[in-house]
N, C-alpha and C positions, 0 to 999 in steps of 0.2 A: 540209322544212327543208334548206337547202343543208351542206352537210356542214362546211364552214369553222366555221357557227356552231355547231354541233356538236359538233366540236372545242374551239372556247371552249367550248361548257358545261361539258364534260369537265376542260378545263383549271382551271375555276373551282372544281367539286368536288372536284379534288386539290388545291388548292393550299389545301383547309380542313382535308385530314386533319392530324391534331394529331402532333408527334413521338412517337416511339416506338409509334404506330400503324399498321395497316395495311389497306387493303378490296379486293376485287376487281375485275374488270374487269365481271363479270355485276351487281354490286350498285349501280357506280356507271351503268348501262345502264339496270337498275330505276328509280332512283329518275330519272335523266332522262326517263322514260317510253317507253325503248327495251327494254324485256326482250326477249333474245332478240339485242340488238346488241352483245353483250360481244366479240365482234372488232375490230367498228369501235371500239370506246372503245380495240382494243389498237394498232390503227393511230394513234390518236390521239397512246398514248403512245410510240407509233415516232419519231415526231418533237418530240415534248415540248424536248426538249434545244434546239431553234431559238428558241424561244418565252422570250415577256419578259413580264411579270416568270416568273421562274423557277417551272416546274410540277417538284414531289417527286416524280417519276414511279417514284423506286424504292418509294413506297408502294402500290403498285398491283402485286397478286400475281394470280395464279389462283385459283380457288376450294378450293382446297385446300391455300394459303400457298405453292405453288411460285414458285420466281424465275423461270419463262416467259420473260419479257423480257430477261431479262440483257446477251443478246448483242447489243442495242440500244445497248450503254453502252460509253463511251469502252476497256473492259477489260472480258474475263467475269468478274470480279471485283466489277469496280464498285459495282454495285446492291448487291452483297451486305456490301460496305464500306460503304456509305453507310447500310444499317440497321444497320450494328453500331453505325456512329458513334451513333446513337440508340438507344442498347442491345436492339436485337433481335438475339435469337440464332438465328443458322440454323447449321443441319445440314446438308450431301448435298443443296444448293439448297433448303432447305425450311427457313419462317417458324416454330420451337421455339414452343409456344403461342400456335396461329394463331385461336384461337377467342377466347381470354381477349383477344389483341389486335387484334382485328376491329374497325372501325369501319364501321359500316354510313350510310351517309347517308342512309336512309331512313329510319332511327329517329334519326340526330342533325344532322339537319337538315329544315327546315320549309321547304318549297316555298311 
């Protein structure tokens, strides 16, 4: 699969996480049927910001609620602003109750 489309998949699955939720780069990889591709999903969302209609890429953490990506964002701040706006709390780059707020797409979404 040519990686453009790819990346729409990617794009598509973020753009269903719900506010104030969050899932990772390895889980949205899973459920495309890439395990194993959670980099490329993060290249994916390296460029998110170019892309229409608008991909949440600040929902998209590492597998262990970290802001990884941040430094993609207009400010290293950024990302970490835009979950607050959707009342997630972080700490020291890190998603406060990353488990309770995990969305996984594999269990909330049907392929």
């Amino acid at each position: 699969m040519p990686e453009k489309d790819f990346f729409e998949m990617v794009y598509q699955v973020v753009r269903l996480i719900p506010k104030g939720r969050v899932t990772s780069y390895g889980a949205i990889a899973t459920y495309l049927g890439a395990k194993g591709s959670s980099r490329v999903v993060g290249y994916a969302m390296n460029g998110a910001h170019r892309v229409k209609p608008k991909v949440p890429a600040h929902r998209v953490v590492n597998r262990n609620g970290l802001l990884t990506g941040k430094h993609h964002f207009e400010t290293p701040y950024a990302m970490q602003e835009l979950l607050e706006k959707e009342k997630i709390r972080v700490k020291e780059d890190k998603v406060v109750n990353f488990k309770q707020l995990f969305w996984d797409p594999s269990f909330e979404l049907k392929l």
